[in-house]
N, C-alpha and C positions, 0 to 999 in steps of 0.2 A: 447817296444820302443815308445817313444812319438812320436804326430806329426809331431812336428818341427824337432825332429832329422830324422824323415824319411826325410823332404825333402832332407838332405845335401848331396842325392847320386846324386840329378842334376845338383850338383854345380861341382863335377871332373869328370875330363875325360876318357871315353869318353862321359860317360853320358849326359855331359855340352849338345850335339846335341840330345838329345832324344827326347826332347821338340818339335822340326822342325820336325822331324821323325815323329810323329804322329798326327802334325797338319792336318787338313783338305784342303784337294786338294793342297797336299803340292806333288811334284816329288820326290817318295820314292827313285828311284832310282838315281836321282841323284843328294838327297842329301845323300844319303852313300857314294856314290863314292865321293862326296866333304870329306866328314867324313873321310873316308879312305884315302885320299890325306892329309888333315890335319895332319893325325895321321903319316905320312910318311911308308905305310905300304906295303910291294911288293904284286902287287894285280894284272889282270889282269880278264877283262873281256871275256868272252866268251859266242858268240850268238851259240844258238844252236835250231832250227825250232823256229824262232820270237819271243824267250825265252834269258832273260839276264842273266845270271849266271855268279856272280863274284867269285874270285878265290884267296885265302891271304897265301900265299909262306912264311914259314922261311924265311927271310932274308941270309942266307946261303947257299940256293937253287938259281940256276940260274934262269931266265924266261923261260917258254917253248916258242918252235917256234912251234904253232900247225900244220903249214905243211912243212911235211922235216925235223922236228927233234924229240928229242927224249925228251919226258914228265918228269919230274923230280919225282922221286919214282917208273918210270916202271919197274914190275917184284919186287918191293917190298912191305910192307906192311904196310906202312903207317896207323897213326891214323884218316880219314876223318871225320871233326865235321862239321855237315849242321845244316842251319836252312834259314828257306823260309822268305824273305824278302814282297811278296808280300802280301796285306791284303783285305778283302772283302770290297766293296763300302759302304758306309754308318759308318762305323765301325771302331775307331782311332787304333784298335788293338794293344794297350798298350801290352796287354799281348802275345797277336795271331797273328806277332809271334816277335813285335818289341822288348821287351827284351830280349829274346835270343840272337837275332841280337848284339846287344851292350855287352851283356855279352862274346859273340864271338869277338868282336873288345876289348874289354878289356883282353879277354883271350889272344889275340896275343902278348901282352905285359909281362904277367904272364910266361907265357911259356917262353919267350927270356931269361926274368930274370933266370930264371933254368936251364937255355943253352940245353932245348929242340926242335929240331929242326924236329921229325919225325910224325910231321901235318900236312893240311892242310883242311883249313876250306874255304867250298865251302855256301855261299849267294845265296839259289834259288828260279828262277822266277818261277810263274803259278803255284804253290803249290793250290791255291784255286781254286776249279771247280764250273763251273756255272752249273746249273740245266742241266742234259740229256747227259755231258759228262763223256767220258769211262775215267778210270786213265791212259790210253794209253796219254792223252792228257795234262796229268800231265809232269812239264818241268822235273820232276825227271826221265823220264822214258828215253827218249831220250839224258837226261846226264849218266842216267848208261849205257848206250849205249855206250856212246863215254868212259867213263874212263873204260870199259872194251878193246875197240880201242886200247888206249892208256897207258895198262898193267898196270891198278888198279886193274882188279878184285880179288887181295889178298887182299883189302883194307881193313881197320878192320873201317866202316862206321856206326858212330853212330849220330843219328838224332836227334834234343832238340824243340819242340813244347811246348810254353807256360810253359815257366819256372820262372815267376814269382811272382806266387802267392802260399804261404803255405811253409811246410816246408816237407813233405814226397815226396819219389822218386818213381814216378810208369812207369816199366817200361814193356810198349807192349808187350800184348802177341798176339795181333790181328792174327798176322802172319804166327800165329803157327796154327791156327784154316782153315786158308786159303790152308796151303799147306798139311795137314792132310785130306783136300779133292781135292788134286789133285793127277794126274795122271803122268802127266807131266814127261819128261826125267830130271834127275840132281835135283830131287826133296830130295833125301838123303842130297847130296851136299849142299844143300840151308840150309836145316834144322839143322847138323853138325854146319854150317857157322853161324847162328842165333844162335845157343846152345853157340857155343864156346861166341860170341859175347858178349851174357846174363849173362855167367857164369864171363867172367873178369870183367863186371857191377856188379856183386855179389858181386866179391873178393875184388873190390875196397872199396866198399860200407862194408866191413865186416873190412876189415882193415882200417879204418875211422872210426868205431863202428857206422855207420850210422843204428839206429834199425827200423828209419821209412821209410821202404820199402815196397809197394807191387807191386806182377807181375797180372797184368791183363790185359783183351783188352781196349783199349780208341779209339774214332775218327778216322777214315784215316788219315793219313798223309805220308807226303814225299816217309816213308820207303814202301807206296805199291806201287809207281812209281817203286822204285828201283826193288822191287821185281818181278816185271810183267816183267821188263828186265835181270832176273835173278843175280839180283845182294842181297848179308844180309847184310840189316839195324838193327838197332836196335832204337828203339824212344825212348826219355826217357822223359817224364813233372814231370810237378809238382801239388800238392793236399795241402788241407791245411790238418792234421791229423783227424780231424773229420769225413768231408766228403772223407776221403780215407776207413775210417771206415766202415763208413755208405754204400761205395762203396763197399766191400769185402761182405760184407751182401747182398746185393741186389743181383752180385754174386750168394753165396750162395741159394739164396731164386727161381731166375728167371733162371733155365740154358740156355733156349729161349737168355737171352737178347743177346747174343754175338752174333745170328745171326740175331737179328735187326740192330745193328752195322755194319755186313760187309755187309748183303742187302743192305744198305741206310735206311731204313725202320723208325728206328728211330726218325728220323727228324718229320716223320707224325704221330706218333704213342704217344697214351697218354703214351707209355711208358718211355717216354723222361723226365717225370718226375722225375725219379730213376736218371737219370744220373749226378752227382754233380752240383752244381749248381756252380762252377767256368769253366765246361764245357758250361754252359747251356747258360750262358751271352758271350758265344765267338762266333765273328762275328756278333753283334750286336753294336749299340749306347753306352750297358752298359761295353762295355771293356776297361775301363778309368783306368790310372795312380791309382785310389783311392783304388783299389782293389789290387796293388800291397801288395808285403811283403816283404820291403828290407830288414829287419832285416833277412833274410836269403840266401840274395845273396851271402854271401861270402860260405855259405858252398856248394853251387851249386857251383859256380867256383873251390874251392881247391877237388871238387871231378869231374870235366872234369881235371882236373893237375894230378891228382894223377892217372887217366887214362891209360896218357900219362907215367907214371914213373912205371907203373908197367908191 
């Protein structure tokens, strides 16, 4: 795809605001919530410990009264699609994690169209940790907290980090390696809960003939908030097929690296080199718009739809 055709995805909506979105010392939060008012979307915010977490309802579903009443989808099993709004200082985060973002305000639209109504996509705060904090400190961990409160935890929760660039779908195995050395009560349960999760991301992915898939560990994100609060996520990003290549290899080559990933370890380690280099520019200066690949947003979107319908 040319250049110029790439730009034309900033010209429709929602996209049209993506531009404000990743300006510098721009109020992410509240220009989504202007975004989302624009877009006329049932939305509600929810603080939860000095954490802003927004909340986008089917239009079908009532509002919830979080005290005194009763949550819409408790005790059932909703499809929950996250992706963290917040981004590292310095860093426009085109990719990490403001396209998701938008891709998720588009997706609210797609879904009405289909007259799918059993989602809800939760915007969250504090996804990003500063140096020396535990994931306890992650706002995912104290929101799975509360939507377990509030009779989610059937939730079928799938988390979208950095879905902008490339065209293969890689989805976390990080989780798996975590709870394989735990001991913990309900550790079966979690792992079942993760399996089943993985395996309908398969099915969708196999009936879509999507062939470029790999399952491996990537980065923290969201889904070890949820997890520490016993709650299965599942993450899913994106790769461009080279470097997912070159990724399954390294894999193959280093079985070490996956526990430089969950230590932290990584970050300081020349081994950081190995890690794709569309990882490697995230949360930095270089996570600029230029590095997208819209020629394959659409097929990331008709596969969170197709999700939802199967």
């Amino acid at each position: 795809m040319k250049n110029e055709e790439n730009k034309d995805w900033t010209k429709s909506s929602p996209y049209d605001r993506y531009g404000y979105f990743i300006a510098s010392k721009v109020d992410r939060y509240k220009t989504l919530l202007t975004t989302i008012e624009k877009l006329g979307l049932n939305s509600l915010v929810v603080a939860i410990e000095d954490n802003r977490h927004i909340f986008i309802f089917p239009h079908s579903k009532k509002m919830p009264r979080l005290k005194g009443g009763s949550f819409p989808f408790a005790g059932e099993s909703p499809f929950i699609f996250v992706a963290h709004y917040d981004r590292v200082d310095g860093s426009p985060g085109a990719n990490d994690n403001s396209i998701a973002v938008f891709h998720m305000l588009n997706l609210t639209n797609l879904l009405t169209q289909r007259a799918l109504d059993n989602w809800l996509i939760i915007f969250t705060d504090k996804e990003e940790l500063k140096k020396g904090e535990s994931f306890e400190k992650q706002g995912s961990f104290a929101l799975a907290q509360k939507l377990k409160s509030w009779g989610l935890g059937k939730a079928k929760i799938f988390n979208f980090d950095s879905c902008g660039t490339g065209d293969s779908f890689i989805l976390s195995t990080i989780t798996d390696s975590i709870l394989d050395k735990s001991n913990n009560p309900g550790i079966d349960t979690l792992k079942d809960s993760i399996r089943q999760l993985r395996n309908h991301a398969l099915e969708t992915a196999h009936h879509l003939r999507l062939d470029k898939l790999l399952l491996a560990p990537i980065p923290f994100c969201d889904d070890i908030g949820f997890l520490r609060a016993g709650l299965a996520a599942q993450t899913i990003t994106m790769l461009p097929s080279a470097e997912a290549a070159q990724y399954e290899e390294i894999l193959r080559k280093y079985p070490e690296f996956t526990k430089l990933l969950i230590s932290g370890e990584i970050k300081t380690s020349p081994e950081i080199r190995h890690l794709p280099q569309t990882w490697r520019i995230l949360n930095t200066p270089a996570d600029t718009p230029s590095r997208l690949t819209p020629q394959y947003f659409d097929q990331f979107l008709n596969f969170v739809i197709e999700l939802c319908q199967r």
